[in-house]
C-alpha positions as CSV (number, residue, x, y, z in Angstrom):
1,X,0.0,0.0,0.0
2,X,1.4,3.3,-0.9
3,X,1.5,6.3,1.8
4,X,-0.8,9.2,1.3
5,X,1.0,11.4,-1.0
6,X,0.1,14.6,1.2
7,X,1.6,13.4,4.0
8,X,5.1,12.9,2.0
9,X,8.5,15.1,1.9
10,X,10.5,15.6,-0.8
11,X,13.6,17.1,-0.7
12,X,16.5,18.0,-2.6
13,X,19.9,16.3,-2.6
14,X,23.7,17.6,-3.2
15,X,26.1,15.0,-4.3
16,X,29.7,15.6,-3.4
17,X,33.1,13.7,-3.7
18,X,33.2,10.9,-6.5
19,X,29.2,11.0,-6.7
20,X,29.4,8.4,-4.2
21,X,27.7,10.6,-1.0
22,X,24.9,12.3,-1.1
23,X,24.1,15.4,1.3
24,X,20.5,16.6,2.1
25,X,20.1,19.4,4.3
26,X,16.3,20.3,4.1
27,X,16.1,22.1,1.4
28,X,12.8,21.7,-0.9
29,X,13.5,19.3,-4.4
30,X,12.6,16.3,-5.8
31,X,15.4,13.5,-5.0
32,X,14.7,12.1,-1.7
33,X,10.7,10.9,-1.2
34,X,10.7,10.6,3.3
35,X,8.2,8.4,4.1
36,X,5.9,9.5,7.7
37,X,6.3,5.7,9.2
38,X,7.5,3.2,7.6
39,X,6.3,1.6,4.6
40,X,4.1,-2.3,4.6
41,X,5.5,-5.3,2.8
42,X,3.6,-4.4,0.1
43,X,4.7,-0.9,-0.4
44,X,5.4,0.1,-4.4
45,X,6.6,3.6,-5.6
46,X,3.4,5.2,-7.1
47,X,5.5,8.1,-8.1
48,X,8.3,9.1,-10.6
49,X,11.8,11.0,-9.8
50,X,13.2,10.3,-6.1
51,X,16.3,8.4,-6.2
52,X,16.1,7.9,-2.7
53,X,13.5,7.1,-0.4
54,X,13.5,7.1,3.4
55,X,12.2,6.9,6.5
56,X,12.5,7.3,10.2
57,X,13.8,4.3,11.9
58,X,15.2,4.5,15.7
59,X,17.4,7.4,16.7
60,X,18.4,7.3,12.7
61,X,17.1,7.4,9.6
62,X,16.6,4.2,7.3
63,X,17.2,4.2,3.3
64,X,17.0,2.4,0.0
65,X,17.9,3.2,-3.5
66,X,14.5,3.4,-5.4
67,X,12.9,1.4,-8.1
68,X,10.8,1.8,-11.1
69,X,7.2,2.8,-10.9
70,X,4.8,-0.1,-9.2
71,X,8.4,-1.9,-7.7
72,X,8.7,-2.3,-4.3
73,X,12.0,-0.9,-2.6
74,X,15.8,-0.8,-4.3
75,X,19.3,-1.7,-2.1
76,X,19.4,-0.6,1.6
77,X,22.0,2.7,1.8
78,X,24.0,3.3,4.7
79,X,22.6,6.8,6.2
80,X,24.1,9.5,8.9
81,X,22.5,11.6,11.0
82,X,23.6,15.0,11.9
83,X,22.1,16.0,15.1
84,X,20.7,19.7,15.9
85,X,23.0,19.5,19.2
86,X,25.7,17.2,17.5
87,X,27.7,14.6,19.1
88,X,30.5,16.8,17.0
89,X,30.2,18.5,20.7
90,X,30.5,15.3,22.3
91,X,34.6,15.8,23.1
92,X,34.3,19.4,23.9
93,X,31.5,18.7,26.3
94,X,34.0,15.8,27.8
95,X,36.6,18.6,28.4
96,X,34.7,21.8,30.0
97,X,30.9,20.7,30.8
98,X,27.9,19.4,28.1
99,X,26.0,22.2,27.4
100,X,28.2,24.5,29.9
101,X,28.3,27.4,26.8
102,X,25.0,26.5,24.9
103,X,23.4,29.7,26.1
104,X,26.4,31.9,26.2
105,X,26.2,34.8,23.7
106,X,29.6,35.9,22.3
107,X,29.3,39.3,20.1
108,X,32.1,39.4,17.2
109,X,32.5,42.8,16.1
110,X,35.1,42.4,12.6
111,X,35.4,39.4,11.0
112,X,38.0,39.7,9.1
113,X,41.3,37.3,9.7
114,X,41.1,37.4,13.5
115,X,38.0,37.6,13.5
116,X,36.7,35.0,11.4
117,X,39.6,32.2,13.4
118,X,38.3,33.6,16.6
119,X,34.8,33.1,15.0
120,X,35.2,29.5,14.1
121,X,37.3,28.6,17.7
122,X,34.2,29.6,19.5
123,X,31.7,27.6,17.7
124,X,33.7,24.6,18.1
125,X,34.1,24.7,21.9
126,X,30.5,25.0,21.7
127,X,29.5,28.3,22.3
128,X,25.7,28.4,21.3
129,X,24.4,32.8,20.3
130,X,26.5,34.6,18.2
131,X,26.3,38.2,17.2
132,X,28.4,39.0,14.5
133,X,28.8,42.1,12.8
134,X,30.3,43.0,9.3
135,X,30.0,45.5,6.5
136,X,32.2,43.8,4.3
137,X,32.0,41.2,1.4
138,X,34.7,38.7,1.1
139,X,37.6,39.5,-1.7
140,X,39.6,37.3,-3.1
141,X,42.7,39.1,-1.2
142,X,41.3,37.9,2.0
143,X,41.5,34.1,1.2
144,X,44.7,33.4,2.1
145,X,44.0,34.3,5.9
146,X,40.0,34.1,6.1
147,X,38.2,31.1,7.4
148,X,36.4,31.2,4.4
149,X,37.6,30.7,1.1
150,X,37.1,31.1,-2.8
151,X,33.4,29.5,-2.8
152,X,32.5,32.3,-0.5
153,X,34.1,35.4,-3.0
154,X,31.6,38.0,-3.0
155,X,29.3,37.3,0.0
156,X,28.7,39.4,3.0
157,X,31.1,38.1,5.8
158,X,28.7,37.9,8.2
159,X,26.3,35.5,6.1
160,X,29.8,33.6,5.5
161,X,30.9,33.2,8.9
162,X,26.8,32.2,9.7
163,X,27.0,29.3,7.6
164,X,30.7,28.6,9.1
165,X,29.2,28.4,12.7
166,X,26.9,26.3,11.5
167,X,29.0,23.6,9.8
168,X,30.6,23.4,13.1
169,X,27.8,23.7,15.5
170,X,24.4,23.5,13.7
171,X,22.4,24.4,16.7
172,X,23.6,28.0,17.4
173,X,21.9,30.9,16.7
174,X,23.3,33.4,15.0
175,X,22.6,37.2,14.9
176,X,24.4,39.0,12.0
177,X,24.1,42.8,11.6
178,X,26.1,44.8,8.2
179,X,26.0,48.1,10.2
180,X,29.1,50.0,9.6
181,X,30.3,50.8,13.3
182,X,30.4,55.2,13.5
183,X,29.4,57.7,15.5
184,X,26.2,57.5,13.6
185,X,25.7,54.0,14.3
186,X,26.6,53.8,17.9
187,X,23.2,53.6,19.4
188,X,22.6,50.4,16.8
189,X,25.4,49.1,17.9
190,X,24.4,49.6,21.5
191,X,20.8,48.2,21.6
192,X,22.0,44.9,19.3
193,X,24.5,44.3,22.1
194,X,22.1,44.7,25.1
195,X,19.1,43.6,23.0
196,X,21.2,39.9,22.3
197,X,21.9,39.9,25.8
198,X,25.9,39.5,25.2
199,X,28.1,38.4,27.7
200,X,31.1,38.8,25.8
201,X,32.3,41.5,23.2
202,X,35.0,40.5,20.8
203,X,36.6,43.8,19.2
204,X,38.2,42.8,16.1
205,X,37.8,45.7,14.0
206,X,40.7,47.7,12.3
207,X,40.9,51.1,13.0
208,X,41.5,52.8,16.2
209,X,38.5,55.2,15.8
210,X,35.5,51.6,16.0
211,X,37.9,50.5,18.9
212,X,37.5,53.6,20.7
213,X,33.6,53.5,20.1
214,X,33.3,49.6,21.0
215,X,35.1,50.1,24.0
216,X,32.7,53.4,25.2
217,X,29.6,51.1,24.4
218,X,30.7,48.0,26.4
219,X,32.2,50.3,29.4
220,X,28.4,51.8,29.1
221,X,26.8,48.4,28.6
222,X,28.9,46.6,31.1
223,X,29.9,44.4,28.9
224,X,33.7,42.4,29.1
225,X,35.6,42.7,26.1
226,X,38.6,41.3,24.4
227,X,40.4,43.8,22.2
228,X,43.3,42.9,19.6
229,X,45.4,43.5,16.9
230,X,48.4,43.0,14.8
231,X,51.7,45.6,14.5
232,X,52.2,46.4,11.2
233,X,54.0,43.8,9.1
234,X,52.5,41.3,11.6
235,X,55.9,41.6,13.4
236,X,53.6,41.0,16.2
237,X,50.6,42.3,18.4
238,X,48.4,43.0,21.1
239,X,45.6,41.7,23.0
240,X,43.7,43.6,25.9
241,X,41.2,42.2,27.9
242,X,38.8,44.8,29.3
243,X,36.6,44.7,32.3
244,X,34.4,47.7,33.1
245,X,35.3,48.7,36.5
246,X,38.5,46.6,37.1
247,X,40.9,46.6,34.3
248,X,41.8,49.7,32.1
249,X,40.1,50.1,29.0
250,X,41.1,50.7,25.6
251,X,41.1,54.0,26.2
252,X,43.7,53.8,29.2
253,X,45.6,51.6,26.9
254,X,45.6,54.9,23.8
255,X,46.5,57.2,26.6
256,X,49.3,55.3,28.1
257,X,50.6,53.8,25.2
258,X,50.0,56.0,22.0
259,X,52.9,54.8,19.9
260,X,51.7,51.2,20.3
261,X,47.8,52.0,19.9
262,X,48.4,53.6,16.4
263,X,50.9,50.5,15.4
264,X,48.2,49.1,13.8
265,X,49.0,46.3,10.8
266,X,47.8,48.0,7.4
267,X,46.3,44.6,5.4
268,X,44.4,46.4,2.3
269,X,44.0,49.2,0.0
270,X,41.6,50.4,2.7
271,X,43.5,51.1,6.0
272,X,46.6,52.1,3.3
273,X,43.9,54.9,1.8
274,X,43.3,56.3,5.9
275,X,47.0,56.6,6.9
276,X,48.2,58.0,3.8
277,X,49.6,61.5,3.2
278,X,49.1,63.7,0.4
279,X,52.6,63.5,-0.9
280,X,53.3,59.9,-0.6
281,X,50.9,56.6,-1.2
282,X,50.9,54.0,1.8
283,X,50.7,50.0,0.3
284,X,49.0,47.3,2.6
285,X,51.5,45.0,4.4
286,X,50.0,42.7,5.6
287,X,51.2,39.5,7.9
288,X,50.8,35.9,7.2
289,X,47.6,34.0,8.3
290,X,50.5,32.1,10.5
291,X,51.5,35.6,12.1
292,X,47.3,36.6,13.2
293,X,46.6,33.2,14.6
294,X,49.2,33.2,17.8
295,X,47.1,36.6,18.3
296,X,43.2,35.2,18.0
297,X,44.3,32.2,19.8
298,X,44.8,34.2,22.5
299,X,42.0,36.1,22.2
300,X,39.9,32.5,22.3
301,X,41.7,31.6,25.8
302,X,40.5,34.8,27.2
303,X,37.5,34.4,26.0
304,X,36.7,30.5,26.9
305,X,38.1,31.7,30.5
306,X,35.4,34.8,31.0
307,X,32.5,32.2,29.7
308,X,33.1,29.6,31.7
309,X,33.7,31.3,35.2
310,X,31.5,29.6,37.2
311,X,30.2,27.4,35.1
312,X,33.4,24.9,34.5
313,X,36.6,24.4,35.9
314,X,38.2,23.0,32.7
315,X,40.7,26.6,32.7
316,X,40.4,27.3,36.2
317,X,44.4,27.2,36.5
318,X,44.5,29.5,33.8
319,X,43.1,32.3,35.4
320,X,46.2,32.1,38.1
321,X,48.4,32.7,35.1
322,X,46.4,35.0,32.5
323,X,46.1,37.9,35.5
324,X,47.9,40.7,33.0
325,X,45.3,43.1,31.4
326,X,47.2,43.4,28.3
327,X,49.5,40.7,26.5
328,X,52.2,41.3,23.9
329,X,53.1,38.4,21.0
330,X,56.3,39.1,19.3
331,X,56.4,37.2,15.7
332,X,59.7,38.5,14.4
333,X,63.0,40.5,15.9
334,X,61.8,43.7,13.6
335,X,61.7,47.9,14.0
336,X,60.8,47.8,18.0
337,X,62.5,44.8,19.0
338,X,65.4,44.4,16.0
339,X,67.9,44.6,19.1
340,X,66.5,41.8,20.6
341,X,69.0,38.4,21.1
342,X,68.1,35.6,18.7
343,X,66.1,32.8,20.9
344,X,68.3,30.2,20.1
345,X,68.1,27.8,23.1
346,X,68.0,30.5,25.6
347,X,64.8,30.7,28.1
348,X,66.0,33.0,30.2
349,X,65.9,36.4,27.9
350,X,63.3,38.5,25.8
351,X,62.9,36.3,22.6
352,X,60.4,36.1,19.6
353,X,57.4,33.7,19.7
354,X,56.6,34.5,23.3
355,X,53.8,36.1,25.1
356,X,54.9,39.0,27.6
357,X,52.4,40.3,30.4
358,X,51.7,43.8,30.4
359,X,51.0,45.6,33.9
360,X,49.1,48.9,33.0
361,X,47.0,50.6,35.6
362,X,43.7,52.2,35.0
363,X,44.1,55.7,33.9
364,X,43.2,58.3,36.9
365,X,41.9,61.1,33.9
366,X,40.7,58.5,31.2
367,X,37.5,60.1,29.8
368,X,35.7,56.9,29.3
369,X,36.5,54.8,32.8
370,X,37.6,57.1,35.3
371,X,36.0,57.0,38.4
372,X,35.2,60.8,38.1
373,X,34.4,60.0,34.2
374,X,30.7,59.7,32.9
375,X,30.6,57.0,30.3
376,X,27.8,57.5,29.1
377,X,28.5,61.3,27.4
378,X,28.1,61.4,23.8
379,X,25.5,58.7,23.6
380,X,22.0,58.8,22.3
């Protein structure tokens, strides 16, 4: 006996690698014919053009090739299931808690290089709302140190990186927003934060003037944020974690440290175009994706060890040793540090590939964290 048609799916199927695996992910078409139970002995296809037809069986699903019209069902396939909640999480959840980031909301402001590794870091650890914010499309420039690659030329980054959260972690939701971060934008900005409810602000924008503004909105949202960036030539960088009402903010850091602050890494025509002169033209110079990742890594560290407090002590002995506000990576013994002694098998000195605390104390006249400072001047 044939099903009622009207209670019947039929959906579309990709086929990928030699032809051999088929991938259906929901989407309306006419190769797959899902069954609502599953079918009598008797059971004939009544109905042209599924190649597959299938059923729910168990925890799984069960499938067989089809047949001709009025033949009963082809050879049994071997099928996979891929969870909402997957057991991809299954090792993570082994290692810091199930579920203990699920409803944990990280905001991702830039998604370029750092941003998009950061991005991807997260979702695998299992981190389950994302904001992400981006008013760029992906070039073909930004390949060879995105997440996402040539298939994704031309797309919005944050519609990118969506997908990408989801290929790692297909239950998370995922807020995306193409607001360009300005003055004019701040109180967007402001209400998607508190509106999403984050708990965590990633800053991985490029110039110091959205830095300056993110960090304002998150001292005036209360939101912790993680702040970074590469020198220029990726010789090496910074990271800055920022707790309203205990650790400097990013302003402190501009005040304290201006030469550093405006070291920023200049990685395309863009950034080149806002520090240029009128008598001379500025090319990008951009770092490796080998020289941003020792930077974002960080950043996800810092990050994993503000979500989890109190809710896992997979990192708890990391918070004995990550105690510095800001944290310098040195890639290469270039410009600042050219005088420095090669590592060679010393421990013992200043060397590359390291990661050096930085004391800084909150700035007594900062204009955004002070305590005589009222963050919340300029805002709408």
């Amino acid at each position: 006996m044939a099903a009622a048609s009207e209670a019947r799916l039929r959906l579309g199927m990709r086929l990928m690698d030699q032809g051999d695996v088929g991938y259906v992910d929901g989407a309306a078409g006419m190769d797959v014919l899902v069954l609502p139970e599953p079918p009598a002995i008797d059971w004939v296809l009544d109905e042209p053009g599924p190649a597959i037809v299938c059923w729910a069986e168990g925890d799984g699903v069960r499938a067989h090739h089809s047949t001709r019209l009025g033949e009963g069902l082809g050879e049994r396939l071997g099928a996979s299931v891929v969870p909402s909640r997957s057991v991809a999480s299954d090792r993570v959840g082994a290692i810091i808690g199930a579920d203990a980031l699920q409803d944990t909301c990280v905001a991702v402001l830039g998604l370029g290089s750092g941003g998009s590794f950061i991005v991807r870091e997260l979702a695998r650890a299992g981190v389950g709302r994302f904001v992400l914010l981006d008013d760029d499309r992906l070039e073909v420039g930004n390949v060879s140190r995105h997440e996402c690659g040539l298939n994704d030329v031309g797309r919005l980054k944050v519609n990118a990186m969506r997908d990408l959260v989801h290929r790692h972690n297909p239950g998370a939701r995922v807020v995306t927003s193409t607001t360009r971060i300005s003055g004019d934008t701040r109180s967007e900005v402001r209400d998607l934060l508190l509106g999403e409810r984050a708990e965590l602000v990633i800053c991985a924008t490029d110039t110091r003037e959205s830095r300056l503004l993110i960090n304002r909105l998150c001292l005036q949202g209360k939101h912790p944020m993680i702040i970074g960036g590469v020198y220029r030539r990726a010789y090496g960088g910074i990271v800055q974690r920022v707790i309203p009402g205990l650790t400097p903010c990013y302003q402190c850091f501009v005040q304290a440290l201006p030469q550093e602050a405006a070291d920023n890494e200049i990685s395309s025509v863009r950034d080149a175009s806002r520090t240029s002169y009128t008598d001379r033209e500025v090319t990008p110079q951009p770092g490796l994706s080998s020289d941003i990742v020792p930077i974002a890594l960080l950043m996800v560290k810092l990050a994993l060890l503000e979500l989890l407090d109190g809710r896992s002590d997979a990192f708890r002995t990391l918070s004995a040793d990550l105690v510095a506000p800001i944290y310098q990576w040195i890639n290469r013994r270039e410009l600042a540090h050219a005088s420095w002694d090669p590592m060679g098998v010393n421990v013992d000195s200043q060397s590359v590939l390291r990661w050096y605390g930085v004391l800084l104390e909150r700035s007594t006249n900062c204009a955004h964290c002070s305590t005589g400072a009222n963050p919340y001047v300029g805002a709408s």
